[in-house]
C-alpha positions in Angstrom: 10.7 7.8 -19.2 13.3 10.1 -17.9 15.2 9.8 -14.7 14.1 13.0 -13.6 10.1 12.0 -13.9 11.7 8.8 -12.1 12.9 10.7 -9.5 9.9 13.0 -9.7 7.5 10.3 -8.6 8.8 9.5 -5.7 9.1 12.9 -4.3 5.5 12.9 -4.5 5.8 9.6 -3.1 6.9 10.4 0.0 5.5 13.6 0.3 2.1 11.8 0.2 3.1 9.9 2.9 3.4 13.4 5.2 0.9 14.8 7.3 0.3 17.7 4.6 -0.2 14.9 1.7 -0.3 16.3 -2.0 -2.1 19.2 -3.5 -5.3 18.6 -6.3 -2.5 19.7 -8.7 0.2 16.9 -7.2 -1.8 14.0 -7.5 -3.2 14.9 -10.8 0.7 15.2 -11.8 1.0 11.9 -9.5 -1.5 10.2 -11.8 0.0 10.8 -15.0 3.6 10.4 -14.1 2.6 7.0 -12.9 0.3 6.4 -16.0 3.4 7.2 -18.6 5.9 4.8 -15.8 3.2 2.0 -16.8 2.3 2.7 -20.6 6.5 2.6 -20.7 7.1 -0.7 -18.8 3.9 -2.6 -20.6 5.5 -1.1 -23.8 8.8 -2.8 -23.2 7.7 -6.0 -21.7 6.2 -6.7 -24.7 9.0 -5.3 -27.0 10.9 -7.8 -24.7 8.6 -11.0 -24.9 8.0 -10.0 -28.7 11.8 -10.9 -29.4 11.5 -14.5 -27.4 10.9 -17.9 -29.7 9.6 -20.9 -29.0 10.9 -24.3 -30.1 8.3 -27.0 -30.2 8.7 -31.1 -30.0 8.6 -31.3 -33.6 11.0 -28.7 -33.9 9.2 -25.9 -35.4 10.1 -22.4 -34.0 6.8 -19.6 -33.2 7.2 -16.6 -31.4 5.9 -16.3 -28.0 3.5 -13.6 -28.9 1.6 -14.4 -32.0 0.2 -10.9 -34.0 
C-alpha cells in the first residue's frame, strides 16, 4: 500500500469525525482503502511469521507455520 492511500485514509478519518461526516461515495472508498490496508498487513504478518523456526527439545527445527 502506498503512502498516499496511507495518507488518504486518514483524511477520511478525520473528516468522518466532522459534523458533515463522509459522502456514500467516501465511505465506500473508506471501506476499500481500509480493506486493501488489512489484506496488506495480514499478507505480511504471515510472510513475516512464515520466515520464523522453531527449535524443539530434541533438537529438531519446524517452521512456525506448517503448510
Amino acid at each position: 500500500m502506498t503512502q498516499e492511500k496511507i495518507d488518504r485514509i486518514n483524511v477520511l478519518a478525520r473528516k468522518s469525525k466532522t459534523p458533515e461526516g463522509l459522502t456514500p461515495e467516501e465511505k465506500a472508498e473508506q471501506k476499500a482503502l481500509r480493506d486493501e490496508y488489512i489484506a496488506d498487513f495480514r499478507r505480511s504478518t504471515l510472510a513475516a511469521l512464515s520466515r520464523i523456526d522453531i527449535q524443539n527439545e530434541d533438537g529438531s527445527i519446524e517452521p512456525l507455520i506448517k503448510q
